[in-house]
C-alpha positions as CSV (number, residue, x, y, z in Angstrom):
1,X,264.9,132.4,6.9
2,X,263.5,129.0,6.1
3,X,265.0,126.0,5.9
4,X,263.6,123.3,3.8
5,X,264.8,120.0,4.3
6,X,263.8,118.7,0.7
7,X,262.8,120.3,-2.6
8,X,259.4,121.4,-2.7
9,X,257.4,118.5,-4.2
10,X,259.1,115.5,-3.5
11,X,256.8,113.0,-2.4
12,X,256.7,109.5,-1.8
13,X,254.7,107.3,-4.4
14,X,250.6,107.2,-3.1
15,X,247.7,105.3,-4.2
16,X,246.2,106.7,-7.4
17,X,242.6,108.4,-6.2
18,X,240.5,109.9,-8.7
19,X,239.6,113.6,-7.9
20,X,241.6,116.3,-6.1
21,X,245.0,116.2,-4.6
22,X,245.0,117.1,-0.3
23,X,248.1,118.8,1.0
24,X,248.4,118.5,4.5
25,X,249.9,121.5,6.7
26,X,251.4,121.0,10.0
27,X,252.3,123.6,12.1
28,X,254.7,123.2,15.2
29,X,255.8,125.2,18.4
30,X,257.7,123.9,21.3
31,X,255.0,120.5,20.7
32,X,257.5,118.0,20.7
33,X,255.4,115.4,23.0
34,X,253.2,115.6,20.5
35,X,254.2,116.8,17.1
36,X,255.3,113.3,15.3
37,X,252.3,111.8,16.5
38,X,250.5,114.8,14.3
39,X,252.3,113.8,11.3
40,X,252.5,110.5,11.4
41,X,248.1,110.5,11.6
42,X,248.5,112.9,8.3
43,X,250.6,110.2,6.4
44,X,248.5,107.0,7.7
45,X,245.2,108.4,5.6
46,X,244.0,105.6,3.6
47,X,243.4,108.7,1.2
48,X,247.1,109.8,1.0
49,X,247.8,113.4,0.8
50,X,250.1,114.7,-2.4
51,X,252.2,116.3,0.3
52,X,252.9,116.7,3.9
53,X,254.3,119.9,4.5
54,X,255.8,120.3,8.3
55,X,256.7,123.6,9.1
56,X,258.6,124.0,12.8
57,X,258.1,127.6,13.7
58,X,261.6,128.3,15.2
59,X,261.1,125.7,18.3
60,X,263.5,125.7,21.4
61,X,262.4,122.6,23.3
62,X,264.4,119.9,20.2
63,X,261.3,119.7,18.3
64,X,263.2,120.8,15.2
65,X,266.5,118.1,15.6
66,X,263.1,115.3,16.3
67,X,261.6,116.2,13.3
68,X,265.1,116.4,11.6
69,X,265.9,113.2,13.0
70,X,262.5,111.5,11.8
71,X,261.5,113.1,8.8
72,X,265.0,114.0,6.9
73,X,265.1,111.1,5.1
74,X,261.3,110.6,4.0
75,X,260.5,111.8,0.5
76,X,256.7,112.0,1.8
77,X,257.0,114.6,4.1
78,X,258.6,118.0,3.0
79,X,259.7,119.9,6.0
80,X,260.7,123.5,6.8
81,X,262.9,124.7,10.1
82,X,262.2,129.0,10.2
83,X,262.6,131.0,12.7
84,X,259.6,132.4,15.2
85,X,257.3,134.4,13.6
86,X,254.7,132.9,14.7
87,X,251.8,130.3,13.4
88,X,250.3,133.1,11.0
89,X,253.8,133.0,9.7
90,X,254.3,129.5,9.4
91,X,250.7,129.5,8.0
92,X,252.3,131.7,5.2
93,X,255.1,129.6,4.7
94,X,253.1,126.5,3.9
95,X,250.4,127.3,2.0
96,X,253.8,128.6,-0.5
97,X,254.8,125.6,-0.9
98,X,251.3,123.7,-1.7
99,X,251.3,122.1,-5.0
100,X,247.5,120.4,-4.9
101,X,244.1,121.2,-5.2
102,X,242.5,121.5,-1.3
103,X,244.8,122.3,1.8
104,X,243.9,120.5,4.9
105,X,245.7,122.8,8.3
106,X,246.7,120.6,11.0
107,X,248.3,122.0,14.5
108,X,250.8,119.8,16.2
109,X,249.2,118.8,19.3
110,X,246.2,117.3,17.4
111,X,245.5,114.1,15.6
112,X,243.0,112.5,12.7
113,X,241.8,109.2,12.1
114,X,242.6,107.3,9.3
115,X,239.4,107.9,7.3
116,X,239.2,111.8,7.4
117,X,240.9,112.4,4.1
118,X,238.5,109.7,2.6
119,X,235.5,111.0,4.0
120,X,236.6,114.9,3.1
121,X,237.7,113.8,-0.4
122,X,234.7,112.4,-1.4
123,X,232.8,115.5,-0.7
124,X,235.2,117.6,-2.6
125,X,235.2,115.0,-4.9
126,X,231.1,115.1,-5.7
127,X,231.1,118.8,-5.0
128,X,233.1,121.1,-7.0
129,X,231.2,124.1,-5.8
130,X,232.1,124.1,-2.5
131,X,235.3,126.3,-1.4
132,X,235.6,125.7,2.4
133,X,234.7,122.6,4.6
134,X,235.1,122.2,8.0
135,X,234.2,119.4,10.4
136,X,233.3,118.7,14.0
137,X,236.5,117.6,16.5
138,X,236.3,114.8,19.6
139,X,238.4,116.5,22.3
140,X,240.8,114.9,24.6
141,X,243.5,114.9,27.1
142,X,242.3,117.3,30.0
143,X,238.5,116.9,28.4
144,X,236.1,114.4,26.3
145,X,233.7,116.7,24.7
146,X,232.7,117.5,21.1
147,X,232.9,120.7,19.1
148,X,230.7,120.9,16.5
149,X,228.8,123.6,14.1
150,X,225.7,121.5,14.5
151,X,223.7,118.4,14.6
152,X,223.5,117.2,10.9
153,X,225.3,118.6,7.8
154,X,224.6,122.3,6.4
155,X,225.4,124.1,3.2
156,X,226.6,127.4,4.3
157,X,226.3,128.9,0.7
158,X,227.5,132.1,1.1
159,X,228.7,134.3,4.3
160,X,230.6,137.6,3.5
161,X,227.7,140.0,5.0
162,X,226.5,138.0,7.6
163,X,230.6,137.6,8.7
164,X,231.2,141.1,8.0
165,X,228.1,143.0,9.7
166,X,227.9,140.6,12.8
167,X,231.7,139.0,12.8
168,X,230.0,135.8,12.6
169,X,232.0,132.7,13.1
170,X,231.5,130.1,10.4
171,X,234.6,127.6,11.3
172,X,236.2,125.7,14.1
173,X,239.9,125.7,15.0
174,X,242.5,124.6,12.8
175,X,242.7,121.0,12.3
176,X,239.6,120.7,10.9
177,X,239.3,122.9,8.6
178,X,240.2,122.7,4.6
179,X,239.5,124.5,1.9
180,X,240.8,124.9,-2.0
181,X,244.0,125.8,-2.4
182,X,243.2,129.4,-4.1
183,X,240.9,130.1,-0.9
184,X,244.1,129.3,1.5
185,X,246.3,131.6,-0.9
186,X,243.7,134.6,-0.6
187,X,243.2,134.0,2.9
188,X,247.0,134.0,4.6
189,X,247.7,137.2,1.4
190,X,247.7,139.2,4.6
191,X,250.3,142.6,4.9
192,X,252.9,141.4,7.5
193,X,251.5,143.7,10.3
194,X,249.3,140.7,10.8
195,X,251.8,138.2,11.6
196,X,252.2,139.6,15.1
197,X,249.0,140.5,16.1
198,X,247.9,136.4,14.6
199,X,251.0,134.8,16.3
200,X,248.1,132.4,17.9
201,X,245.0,132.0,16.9
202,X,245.4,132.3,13.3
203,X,242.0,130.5,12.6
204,X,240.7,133.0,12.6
205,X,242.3,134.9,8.8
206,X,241.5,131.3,7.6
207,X,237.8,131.4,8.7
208,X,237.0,135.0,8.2
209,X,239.2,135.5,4.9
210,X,237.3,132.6,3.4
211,X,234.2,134.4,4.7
212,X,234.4,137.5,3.3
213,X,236.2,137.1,0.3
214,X,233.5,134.9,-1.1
215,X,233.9,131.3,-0.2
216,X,231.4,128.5,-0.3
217,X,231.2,126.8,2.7
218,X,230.0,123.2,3.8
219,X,229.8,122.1,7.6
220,X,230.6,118.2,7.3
221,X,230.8,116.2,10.4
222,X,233.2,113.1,9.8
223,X,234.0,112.4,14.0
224,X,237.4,112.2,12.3
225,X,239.6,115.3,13.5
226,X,240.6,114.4,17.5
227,X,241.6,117.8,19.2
228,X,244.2,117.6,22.3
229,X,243.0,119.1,25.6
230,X,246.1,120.4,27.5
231,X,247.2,123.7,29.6
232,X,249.0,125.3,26.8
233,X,246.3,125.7,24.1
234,X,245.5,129.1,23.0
235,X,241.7,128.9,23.8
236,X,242.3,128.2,28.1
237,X,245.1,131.0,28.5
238,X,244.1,135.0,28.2
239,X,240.4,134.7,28.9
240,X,240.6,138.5,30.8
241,X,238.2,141.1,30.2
242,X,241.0,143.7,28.6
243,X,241.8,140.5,26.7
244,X,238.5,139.7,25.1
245,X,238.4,143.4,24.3
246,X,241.5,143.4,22.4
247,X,240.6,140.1,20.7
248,X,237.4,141.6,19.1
249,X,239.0,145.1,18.2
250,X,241.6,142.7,16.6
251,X,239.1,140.7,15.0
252,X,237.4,143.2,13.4
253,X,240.2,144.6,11.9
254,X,241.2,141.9,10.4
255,X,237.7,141.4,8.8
256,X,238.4,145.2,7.8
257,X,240.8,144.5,5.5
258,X,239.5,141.5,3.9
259,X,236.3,143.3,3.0
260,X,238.5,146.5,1.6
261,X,239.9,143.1,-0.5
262,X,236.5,142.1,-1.4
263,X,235.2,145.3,-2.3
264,X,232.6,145.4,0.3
265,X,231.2,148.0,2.8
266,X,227.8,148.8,5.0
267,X,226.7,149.8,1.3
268,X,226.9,146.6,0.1
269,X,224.8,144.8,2.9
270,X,221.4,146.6,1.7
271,X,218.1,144.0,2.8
272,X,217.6,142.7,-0.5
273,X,221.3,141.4,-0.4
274,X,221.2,140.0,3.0
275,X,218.2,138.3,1.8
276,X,220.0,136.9,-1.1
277,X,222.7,135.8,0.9
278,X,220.5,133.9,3.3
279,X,218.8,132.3,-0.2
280,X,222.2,130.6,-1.1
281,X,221.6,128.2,2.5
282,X,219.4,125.3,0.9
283,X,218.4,123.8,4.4
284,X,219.7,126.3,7.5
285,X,220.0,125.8,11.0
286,X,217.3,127.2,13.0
287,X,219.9,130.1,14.6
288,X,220.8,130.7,11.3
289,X,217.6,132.0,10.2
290,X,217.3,134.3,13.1
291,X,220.8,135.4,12.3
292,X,219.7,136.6,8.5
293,X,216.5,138.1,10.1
294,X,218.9,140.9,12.8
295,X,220.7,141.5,10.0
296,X,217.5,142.5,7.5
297,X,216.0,144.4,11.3
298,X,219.4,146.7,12.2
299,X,219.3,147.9,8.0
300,X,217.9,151.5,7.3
301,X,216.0,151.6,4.9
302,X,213.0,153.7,3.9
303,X,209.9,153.6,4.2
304,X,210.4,151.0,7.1
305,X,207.9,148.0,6.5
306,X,210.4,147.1,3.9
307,X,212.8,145.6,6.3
308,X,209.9,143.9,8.3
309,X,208.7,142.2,4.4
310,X,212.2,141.1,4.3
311,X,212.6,139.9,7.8
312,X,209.2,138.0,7.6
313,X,210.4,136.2,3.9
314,X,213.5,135.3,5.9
315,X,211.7,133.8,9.0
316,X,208.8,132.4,6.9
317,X,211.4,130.8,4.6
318,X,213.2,128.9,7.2
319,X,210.3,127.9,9.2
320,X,209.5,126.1,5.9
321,X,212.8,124.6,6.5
322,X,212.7,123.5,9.7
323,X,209.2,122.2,9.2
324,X,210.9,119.8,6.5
């Protein structure tokens, strides 16, 4: 059962900003080395979030009583003590309590600078459209390295087939991604099966859900979201074969059920709406061209030029692109 230290909305009084509301969502395991340090980055955004919403997933190394200690008190952050059931879980749990108009996920062992909010904001501000935005992260700790989608900016438009035929990845991990707070709703409305196959790694319903149920999504690098480098993150442990196996037949159930959701199956991904799809991309990435033209080329269709006319107004269509 949960615990909530204060009523759901309390909040400390924040700068007016014009446009929408962020709530922040920190998730916490056994990260009490670095958890305040988390929160404390989410409520020094010179674009304060509506709410901070902590949730301690049922720690046993005193990361709850730190919290408690810390956080009791403070109107701006609202947060939750449950038991383990593990990040999907605690994913749940939060986005229940969200009362604004994007969510922002944050794990506990990561960080932002000051300005992300700001620089986020302002995009969702100038850009009602868009559903889903994710950013690059500066890693550090055990490495200095960047993760990004790509170079520059890139409207993703649309993604459901191109996620659902090839599982493609249109996200990073968790503390930089946001999305509007309907999206995060649809995307952790998963059966409770899930919550222990997604203990870790629960990106991933965030990412794909968005995917596949229909949401328009915006790669924006900010150099904003720092991500800690450390032996106990999910991505360095479990790298087996049998492992990776398990992860992908995982995986693709999970996009499974989404598209059951959405209403779509290998029916629905006939050429002329993978080329549509791809047509929602104003300016794509190189790679991202190719990806639209394997997914026109492993179609059956008959007679069978009319994959190859698709495939070449694909290609020809981001050459033009890349040309510009």
């Amino acid at each position: 059962m949960a615990t909530s230290v204060h009523e759901h909305g309390a909040q400390a009084p924040a700068r007016a900003v014009a446009g929408v509301r962020f709530a922040v969502v920190v998730t916490s395991y056994n990260y009490r080395d670095y958890v305040i340090e988390a929160v404390e980055s989410a409520l020094a955004q010179s674009r304060r979030p509506a709410q901070v919403i902590v949730v301690d997933d049922g720690s046993t190394d005193g990361s709850g009583a730190l919290l408690l200690g810390r956080y009791a008190d403070d109107p701006r952050v609202d947060l939750v003590c449950t038991g383990n059931g593990g990040q999907l879980a605690a994913f749940q749990v939060g986005v229940a309590r969200v009362d604004a108009d994007v969510v922002c996920f944050m794990d506990s062992d990561d960080r932002w600078k000051p300005d992300y909010l700001e620089r986020i904001g302002a995009f969702y501000d100038a850009r009602p459209e868009v559903d889903f935005v994710f950013t690059d992260m500066r890693t550090f700790g055990q490495r200095d390295d960047t993760i990004r989608f790509h170079e520059r900016e890139v409207d993703l438009g649309y993604t459901a087939i191109s996620t659902y035929a090839l599982s493609a990845w249109y996200g990073v991990p968790t503390s930089a991604i946001s999305m509007r707070a309907d999206w995060a709703r649809k995307a952790v409305d998963l059966p409770d099966a899930f919550r222990a196959v997604w203990r870790t790694s629960p990106d991933n319903c965030l990412v794909y859900g968005a995917s596949v149920l229909g949401a328009h999504k915006y790669y924006l690098p900010t150099g904003s979201v720092d991500y800690r480098i450390h032996g106990n993150n999910a991505w360095s442990s479990n790298r087996s074969a049998r492992q990776a196996y398990k992860n992908l037949l995982h995986t693709r159930a999970l996009i499974a059920h989404y598209a059951a959701v959405a209403g779509i199956d290998d029916a629905s991904c006939s050429i002329e709406m993978c080329k549509l799809e791809y047509r929602t991309k104003p300016n794509p990435p190189w790679f991202e061209t190719w990806r639209y033209v394997r997914l026109v080329m492993v179609r059956r269709v008959w007679p069978p030029w009319r994959k190859w006319e698709r495939a070449l107004s694909v290609f020809t269509r981001g050459w033009r692109s890349r040309r510009a």
